[in-house]
KOLTORLO-678451 format. One record per residue (C-alpha): x, z, y; residue in three letters. Coordinates in nm, 3 decimals. Layout:
N
{atom {X Z Y} 'Ala'},
...
This chain:
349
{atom {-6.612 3.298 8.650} 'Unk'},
{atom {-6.306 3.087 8.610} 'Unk'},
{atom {-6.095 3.376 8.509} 'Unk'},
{atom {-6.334 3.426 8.216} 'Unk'},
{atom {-6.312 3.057 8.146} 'Unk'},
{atom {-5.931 3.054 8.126} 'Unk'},
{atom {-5.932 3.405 7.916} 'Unk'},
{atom {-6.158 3.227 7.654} 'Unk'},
{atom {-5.968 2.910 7.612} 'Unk'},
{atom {-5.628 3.113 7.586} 'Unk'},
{atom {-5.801 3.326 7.329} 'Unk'},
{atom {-5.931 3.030 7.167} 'Unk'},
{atom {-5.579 2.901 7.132} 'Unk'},
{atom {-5.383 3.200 7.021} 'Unk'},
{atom {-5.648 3.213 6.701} 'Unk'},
{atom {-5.583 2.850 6.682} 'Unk'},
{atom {-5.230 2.907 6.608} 'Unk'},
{atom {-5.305 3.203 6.432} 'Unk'},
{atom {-5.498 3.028 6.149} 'Unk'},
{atom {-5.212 2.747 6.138} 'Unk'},
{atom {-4.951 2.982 6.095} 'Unk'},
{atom {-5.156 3.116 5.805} 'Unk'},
{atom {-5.266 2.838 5.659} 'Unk'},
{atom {-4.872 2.672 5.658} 'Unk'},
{atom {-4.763 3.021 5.509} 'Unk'},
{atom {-5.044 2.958 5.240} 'Unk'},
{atom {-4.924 2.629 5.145} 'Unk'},
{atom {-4.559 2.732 5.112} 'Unk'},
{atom {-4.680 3.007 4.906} 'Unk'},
{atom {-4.852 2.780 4.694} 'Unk'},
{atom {-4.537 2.525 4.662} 'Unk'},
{atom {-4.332 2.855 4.550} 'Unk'},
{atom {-4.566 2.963 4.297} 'Unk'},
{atom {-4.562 2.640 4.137} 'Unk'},
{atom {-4.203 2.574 4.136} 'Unk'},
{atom {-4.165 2.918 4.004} 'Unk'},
{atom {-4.429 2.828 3.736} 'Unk'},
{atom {-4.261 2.479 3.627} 'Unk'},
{atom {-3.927 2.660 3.659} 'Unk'},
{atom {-4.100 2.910 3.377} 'Unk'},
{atom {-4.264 2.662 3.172} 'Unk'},
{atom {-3.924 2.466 3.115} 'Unk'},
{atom {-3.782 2.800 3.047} 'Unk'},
{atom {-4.041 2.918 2.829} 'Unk'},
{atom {-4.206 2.672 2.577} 'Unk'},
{atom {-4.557 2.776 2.586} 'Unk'},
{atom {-4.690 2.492 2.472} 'Unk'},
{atom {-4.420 2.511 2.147} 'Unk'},
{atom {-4.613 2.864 2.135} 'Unk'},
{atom {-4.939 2.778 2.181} 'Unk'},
{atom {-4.867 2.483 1.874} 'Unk'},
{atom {-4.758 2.770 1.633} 'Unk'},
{atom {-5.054 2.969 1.661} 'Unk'},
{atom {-5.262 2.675 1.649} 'Unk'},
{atom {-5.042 2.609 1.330} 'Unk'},
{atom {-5.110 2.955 1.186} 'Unk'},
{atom {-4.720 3.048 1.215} 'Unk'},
{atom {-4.689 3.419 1.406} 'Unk'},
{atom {-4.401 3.386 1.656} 'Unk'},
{atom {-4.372 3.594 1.967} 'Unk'},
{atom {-4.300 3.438 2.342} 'Unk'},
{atom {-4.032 3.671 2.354} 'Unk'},
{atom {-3.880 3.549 2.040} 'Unk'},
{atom {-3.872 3.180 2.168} 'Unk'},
{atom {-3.704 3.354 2.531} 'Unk'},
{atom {-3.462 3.506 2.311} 'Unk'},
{atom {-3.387 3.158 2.123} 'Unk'},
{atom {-3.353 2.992 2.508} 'Unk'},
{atom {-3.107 3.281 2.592} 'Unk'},
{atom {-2.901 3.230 2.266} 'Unk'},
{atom {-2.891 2.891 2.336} 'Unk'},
{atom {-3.099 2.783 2.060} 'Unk'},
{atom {-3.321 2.478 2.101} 'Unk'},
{atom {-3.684 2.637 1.981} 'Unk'},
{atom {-3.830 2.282 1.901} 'Unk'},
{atom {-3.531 2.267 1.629} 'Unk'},
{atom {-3.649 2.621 1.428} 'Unk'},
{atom {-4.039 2.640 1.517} 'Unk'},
{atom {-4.080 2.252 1.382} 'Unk'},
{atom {-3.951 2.317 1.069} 'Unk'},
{atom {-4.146 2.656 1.023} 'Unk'},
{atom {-4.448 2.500 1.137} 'Unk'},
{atom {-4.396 2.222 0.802} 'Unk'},
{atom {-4.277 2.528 0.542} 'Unk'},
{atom {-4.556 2.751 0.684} 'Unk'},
{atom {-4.789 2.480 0.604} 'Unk'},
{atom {-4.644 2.405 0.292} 'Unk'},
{atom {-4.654 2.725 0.161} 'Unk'},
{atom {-4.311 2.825 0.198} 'Unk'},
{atom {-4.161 3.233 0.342} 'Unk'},
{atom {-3.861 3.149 0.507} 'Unk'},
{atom {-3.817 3.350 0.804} 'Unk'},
{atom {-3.734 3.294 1.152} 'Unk'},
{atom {-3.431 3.432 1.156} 'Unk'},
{atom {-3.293 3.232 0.868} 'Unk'},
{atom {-3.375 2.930 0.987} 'Unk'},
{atom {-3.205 3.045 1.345} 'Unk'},
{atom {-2.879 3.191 1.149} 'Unk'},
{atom {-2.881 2.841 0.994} 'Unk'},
{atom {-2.894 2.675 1.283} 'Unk'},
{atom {-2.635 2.832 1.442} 'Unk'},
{atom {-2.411 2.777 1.152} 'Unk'},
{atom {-2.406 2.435 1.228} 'Unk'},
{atom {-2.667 2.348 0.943} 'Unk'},
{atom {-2.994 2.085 0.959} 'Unk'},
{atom {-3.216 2.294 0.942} 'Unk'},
{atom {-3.491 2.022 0.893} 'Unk'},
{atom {-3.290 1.883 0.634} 'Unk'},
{atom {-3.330 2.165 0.493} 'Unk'},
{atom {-3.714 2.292 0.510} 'Unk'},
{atom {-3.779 1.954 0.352} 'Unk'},
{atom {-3.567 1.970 0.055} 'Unk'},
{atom {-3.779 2.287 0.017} 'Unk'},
{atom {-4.048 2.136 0.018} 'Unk'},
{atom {-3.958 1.857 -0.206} 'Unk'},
{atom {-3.834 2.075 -0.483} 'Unk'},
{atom {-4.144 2.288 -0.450} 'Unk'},
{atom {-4.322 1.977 -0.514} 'Unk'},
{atom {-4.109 1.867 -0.786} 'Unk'},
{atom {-4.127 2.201 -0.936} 'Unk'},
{atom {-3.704 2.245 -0.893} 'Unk'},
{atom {-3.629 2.569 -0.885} 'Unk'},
{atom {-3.389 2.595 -0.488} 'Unk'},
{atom {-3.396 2.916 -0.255} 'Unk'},
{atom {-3.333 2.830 0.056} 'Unk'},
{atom {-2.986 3.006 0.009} 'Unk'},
{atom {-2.872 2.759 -0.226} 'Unk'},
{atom {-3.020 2.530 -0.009} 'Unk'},
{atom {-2.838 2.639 0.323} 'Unk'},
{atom {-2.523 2.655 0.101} 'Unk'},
{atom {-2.560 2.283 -0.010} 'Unk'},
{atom {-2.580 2.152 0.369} 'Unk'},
{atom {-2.353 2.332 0.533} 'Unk'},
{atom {-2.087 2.205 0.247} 'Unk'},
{atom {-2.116 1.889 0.371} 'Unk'},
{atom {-2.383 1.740 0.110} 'Unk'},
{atom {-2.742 1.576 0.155} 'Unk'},
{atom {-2.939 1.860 -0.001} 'Unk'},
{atom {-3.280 1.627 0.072} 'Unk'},
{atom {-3.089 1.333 -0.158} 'Unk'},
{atom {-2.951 1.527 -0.372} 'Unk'},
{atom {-3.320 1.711 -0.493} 'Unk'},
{atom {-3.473 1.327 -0.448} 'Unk'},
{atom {-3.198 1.220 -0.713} 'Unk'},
{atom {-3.302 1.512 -0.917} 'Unk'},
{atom {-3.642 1.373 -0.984} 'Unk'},
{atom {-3.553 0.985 -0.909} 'Unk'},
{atom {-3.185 0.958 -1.129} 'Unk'},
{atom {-2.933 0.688 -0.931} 'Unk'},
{atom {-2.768 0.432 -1.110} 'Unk'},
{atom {-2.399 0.355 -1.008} 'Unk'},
{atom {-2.251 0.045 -1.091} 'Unk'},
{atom {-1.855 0.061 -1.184} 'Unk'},
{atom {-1.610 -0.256 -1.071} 'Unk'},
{atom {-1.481 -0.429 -1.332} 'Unk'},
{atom {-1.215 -0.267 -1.581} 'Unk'},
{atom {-0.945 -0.466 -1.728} 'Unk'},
{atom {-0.821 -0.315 -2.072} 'Unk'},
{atom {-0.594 -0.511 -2.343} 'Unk'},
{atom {-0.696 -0.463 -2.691} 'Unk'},
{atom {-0.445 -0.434 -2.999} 'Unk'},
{atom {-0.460 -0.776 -3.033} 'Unk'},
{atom {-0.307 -0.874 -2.693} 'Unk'},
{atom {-0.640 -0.969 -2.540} 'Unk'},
{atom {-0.780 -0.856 -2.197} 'Unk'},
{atom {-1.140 -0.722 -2.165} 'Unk'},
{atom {-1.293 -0.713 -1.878} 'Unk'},
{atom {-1.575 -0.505 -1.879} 'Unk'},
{atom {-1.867 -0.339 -1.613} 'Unk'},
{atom {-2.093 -0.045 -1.690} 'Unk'},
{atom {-2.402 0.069 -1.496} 'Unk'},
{atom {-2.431 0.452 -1.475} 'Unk'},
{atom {-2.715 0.663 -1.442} 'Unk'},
{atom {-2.657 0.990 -1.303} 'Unk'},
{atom {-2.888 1.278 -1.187} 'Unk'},
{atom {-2.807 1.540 -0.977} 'Unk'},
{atom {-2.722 1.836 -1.055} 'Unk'},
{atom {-2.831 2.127 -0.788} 'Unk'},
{atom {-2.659 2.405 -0.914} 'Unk'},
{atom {-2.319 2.234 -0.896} 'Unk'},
{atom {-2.364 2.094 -0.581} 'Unk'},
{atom {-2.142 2.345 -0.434} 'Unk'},
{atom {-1.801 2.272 -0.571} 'Unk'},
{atom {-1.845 1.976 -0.796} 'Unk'},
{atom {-1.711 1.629 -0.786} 'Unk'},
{atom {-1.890 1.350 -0.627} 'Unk'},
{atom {-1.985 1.010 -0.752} 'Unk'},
{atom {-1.609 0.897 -0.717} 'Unk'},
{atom {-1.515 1.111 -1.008} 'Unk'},
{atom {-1.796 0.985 -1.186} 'Unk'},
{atom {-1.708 0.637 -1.195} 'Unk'},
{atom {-1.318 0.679 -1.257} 'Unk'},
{atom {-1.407 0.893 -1.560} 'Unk'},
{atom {-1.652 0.625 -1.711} 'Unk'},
{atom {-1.347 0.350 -1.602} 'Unk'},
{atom {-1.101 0.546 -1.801} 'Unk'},
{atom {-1.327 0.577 -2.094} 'Unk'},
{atom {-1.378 0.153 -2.088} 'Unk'},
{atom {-1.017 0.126 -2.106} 'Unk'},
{atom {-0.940 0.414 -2.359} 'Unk'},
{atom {-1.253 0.205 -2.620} 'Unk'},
{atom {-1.145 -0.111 -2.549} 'Unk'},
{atom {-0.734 -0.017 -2.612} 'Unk'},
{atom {-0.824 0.137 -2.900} 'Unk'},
{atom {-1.014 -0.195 -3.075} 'Unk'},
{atom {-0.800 -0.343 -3.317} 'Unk'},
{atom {-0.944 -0.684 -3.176} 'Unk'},
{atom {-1.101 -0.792 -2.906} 'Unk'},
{atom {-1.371 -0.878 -3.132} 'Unk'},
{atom {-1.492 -0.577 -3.208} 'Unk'},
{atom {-1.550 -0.473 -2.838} 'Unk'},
{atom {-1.774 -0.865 -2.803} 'Unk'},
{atom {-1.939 -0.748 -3.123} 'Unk'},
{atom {-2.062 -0.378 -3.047} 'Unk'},
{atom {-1.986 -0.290 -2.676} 'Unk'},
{atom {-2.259 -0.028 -2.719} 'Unk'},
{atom {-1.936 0.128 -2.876} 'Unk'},
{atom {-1.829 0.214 -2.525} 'Unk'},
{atom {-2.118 0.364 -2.417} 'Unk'},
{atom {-2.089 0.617 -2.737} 'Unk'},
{atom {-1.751 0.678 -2.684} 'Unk'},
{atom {-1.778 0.727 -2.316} 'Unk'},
{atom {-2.095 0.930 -2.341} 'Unk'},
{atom {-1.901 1.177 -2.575} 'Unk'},
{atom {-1.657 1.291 -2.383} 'Unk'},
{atom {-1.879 1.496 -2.167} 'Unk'},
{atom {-1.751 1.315 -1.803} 'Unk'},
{atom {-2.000 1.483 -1.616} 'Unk'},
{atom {-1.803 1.825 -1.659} 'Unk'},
{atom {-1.725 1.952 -1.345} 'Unk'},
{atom {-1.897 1.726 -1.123} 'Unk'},
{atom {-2.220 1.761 -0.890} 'Unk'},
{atom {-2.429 1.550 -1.156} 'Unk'},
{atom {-2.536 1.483 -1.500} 'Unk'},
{atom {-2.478 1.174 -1.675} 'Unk'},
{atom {-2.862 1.007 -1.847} 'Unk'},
{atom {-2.717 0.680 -2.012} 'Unk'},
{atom {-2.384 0.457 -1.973} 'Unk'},
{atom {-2.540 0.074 -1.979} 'Unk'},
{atom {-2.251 -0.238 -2.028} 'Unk'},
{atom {-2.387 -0.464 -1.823} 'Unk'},
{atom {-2.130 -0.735 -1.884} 'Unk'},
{atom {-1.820 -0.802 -2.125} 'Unk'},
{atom {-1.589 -1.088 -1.995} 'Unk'},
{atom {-1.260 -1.211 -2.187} 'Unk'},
{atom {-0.959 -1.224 -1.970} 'Unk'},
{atom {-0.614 -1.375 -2.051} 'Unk'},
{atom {-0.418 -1.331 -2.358} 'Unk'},
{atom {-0.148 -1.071 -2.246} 'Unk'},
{atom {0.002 -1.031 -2.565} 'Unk'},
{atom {0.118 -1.419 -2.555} 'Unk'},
{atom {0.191 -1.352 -2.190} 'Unk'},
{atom {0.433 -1.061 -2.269} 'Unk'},
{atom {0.620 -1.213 -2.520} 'Unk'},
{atom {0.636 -1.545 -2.281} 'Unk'},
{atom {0.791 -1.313 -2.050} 'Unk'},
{atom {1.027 -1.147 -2.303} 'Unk'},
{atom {1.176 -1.487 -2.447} 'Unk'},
{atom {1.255 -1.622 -2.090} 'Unk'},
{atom {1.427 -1.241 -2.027} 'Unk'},
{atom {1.635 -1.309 -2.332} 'Unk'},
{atom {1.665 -1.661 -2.281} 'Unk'},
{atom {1.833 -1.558 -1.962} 'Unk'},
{atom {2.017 -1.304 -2.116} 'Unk'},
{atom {2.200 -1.519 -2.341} 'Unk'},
{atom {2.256 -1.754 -2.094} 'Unk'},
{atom {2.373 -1.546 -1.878} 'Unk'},
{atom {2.652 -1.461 -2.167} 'Unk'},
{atom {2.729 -1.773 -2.276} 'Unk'},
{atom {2.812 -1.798 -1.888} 'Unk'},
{atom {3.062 -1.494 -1.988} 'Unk'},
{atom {3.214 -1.609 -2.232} 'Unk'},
{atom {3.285 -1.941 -2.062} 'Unk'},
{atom {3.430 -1.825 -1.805} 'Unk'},
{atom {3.697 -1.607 -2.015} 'Unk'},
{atom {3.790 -1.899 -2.223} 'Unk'},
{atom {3.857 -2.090 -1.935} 'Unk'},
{atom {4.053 -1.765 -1.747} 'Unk'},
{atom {4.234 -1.762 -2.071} 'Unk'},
{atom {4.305 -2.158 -2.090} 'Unk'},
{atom {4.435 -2.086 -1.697} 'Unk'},
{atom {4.658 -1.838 -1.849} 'Unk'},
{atom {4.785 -2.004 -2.150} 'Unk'},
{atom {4.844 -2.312 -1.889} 'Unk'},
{atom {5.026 -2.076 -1.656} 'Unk'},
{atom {5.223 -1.921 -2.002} 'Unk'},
{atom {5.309 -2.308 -2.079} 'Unk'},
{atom {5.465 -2.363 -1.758} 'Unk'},
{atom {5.682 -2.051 -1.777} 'Unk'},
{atom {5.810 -2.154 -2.126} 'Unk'},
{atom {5.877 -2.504 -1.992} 'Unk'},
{atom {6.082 -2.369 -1.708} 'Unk'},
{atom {6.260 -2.147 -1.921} 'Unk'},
{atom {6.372 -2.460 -2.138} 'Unk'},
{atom {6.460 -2.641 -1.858} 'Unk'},
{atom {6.654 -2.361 -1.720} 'Unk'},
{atom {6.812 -2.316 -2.100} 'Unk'},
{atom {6.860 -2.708 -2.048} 'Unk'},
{atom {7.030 -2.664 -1.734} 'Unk'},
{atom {7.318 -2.454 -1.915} 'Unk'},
{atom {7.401 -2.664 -2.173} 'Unk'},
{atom {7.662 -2.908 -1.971} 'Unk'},
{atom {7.787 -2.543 -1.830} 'Unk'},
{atom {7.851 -2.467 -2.188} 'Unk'},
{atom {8.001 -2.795 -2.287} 'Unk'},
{atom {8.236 -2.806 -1.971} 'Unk'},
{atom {8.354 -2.444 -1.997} 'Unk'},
{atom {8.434 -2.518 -2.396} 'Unk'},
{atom {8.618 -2.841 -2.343} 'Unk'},
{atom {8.808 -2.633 -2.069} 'Unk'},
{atom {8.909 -2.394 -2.353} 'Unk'},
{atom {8.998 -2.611 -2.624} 'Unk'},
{atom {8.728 -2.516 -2.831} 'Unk'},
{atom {8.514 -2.844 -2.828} 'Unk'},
{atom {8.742 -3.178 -2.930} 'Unk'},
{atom {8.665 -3.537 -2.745} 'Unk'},
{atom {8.487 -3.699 -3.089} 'Unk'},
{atom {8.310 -3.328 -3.151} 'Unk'},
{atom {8.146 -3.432 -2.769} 'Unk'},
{atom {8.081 -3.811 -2.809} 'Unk'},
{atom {7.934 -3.736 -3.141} 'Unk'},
{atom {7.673 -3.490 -2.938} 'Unk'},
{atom {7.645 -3.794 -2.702} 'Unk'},
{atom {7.543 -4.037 -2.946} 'Unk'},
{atom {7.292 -3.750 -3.152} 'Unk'},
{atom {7.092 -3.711 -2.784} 'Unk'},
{atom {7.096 -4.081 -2.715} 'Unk'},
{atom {6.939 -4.170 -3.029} 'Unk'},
{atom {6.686 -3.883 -3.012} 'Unk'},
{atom {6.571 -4.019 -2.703} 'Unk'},
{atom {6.527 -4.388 -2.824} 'Unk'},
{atom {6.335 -4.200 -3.117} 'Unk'},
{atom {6.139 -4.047 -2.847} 'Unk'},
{atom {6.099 -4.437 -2.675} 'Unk'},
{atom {5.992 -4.561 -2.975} 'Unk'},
{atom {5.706 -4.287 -3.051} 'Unk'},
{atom {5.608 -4.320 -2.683} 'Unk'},
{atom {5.563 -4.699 -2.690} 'Unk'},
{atom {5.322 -4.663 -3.030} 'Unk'},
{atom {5.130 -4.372 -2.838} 'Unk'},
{atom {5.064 -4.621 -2.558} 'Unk'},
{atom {4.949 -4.928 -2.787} 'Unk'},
{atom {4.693 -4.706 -2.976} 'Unk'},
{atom {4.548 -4.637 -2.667} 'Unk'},
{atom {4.514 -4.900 -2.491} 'Unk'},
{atom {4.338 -5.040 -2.863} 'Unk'},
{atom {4.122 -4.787 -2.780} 'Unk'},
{atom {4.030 -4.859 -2.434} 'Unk'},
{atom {3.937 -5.243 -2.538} 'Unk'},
């Protein structure tokens, strides 16, 4: 009887076990399947999917796999198919991918679609993939198509005939132009064209006057020249939206010009000074040369006089007559001195 006892609880406890052993096997099956399902779900956007056919838009599971494995973000390409699907826009999913992969936005670029659809613009989505991947805001650009910018320009100096500066500022209102989007100048060009046609008017004006009187004369002249040749937009109007007077340039210039030869012909006159008074040093110098010559001609004279008596051919009277000649040049030569020295000491007092 107690053998039976002890066989039933043993058998009691092995089924015990049993069913724990299944039951913990259960639960880690469980765990697996639903880390394997999370693990799948991040993987695989389902509910992206699910939202597409909900939006109408036919895209295979695979297709969004295939996206994952190319390392393409789905969100990026179904979003914007999802809006141009709903808009009424074919663009495929592949061009939208190829875009993306280019480096494009390609939501940028499903709503410029959309906007020139609306608008009635005329874009592919070509054009439009071109546009963007140049660099360029296809979305602005198609909003300035049916809202035209206006760019202001600084303000342009320009001197009329008369001497006079003009300053001058112009408001500019451009729209874009889609088809030259690719390739053509941007607003920069724009705005040094228009500056260059200010200063070409206002140089041209015989007076400043004219340009106060009629500066819708600027707009004319700038507005036929065709600026907007080449560049990304078209040019509606040219506005002045102010006309200043600056200085008077002319005046200033020929300011500038007297003190240049002012200083020229000073700086002559400095010249020539200084040569007359190198030439007074050397007339000085020639002076003192003469001098010593005379007193070196003086010097030979009693040589002369000595060396004649010597030979008989100068008498005693012939030299005491020479004697009295010098002595009474040199009172001559007292005399004039003393009168030189009264007159000027007259004109000291």
């Amino acid at each position: 009887m107690s053998l039976m006892l002890m066989l039933q609880s043993l058998a009691s406890t092995m089924l015990a076990n049993q069913l724990e052993n299944t039951l913990l096997i259960v639960v880690v099956i469980i765990i697996a399947a639903v880390v394997v399902f999370a693990i799948l779900l991040t993987f695989i956007p389902v509910g992206l999917w699910i939202s597409a056919l909900a939006a109408g838009v036919k895209i295979g599971i695979f297709t969004l796999i295939g996206m994952r494995l190319r390392r393409v973000v789905p969100n990026r390409i179904v979003n914007p198919l999802i809006k141009a699907t709903k808009a009424g826009l074919m663009v495929s999913v592949d061009k939208l991918e190829a875009h993306y992969l280019a480096g494009g936005n390609v939501d940028r670029v499903v709503n410029a679609l959309i906007a020139a659809q609306r608008a009635n613009i005329p874009l592919e989505f070509e054009r439009a993939a071109a546009i963007d991947l140049a660099g360029r805001d296809v979305l602005q650009a198609v909003q300035m198509s049916v809202n035209p910018r206006v760019l202001e320009t600084p303000k342009v100096s320009a001197v009329a005939k008369n001497g006079i500066e003009v300053i001058a500022k112009a408001k500019v209102t451009v729209r874009a132009n889609i088809d030259r989007l690719v390739g053509g100048a941007g607003e920069e060009t724009i705005l040094a064209r228009v500056g260059e046609g200010i200063v070409t008017t206002i140089g041209s004006a015989v007076t400043h006057e004219e340009v106060l009187e009629n500066p819708d004369r600027i707009s004319q002249t700038v507005l036929g020249k065709s600026l907007h040749a080449g560049t990304a937009f078209e040019i509606l109007s040219i506005d002045i939206a102010d006309v200043d007077v600056g200085r008077n340039i002319g005046a200033q210039l020929q300011t500038d010009q007297a003190e240049a030869d002012k200083r020229v012909s000073q700086a002559k006159a400095e010249e020539r000074r200084a040569m007359a008074v190198a030439r007074e040093q050397e007339m000085k110098a020639a002076v003192q040369e003469m001098r010593a010559k005379v007193v070196e001609a003086e010097a030979e004279v009693p040589l002369a006089m000595a060396a004649a008596l010597r030979e008989g051919n100068l008498g005693a009277m012939d030299y005491y007559n020479i004697r009295n000649v010098m002595a009474d040049t040199e009172m001559r030569d007292s005399i004039s001195n003393m009168g030189k020295d009264d007159s000027d000491k007259n004109k000291n007092k």
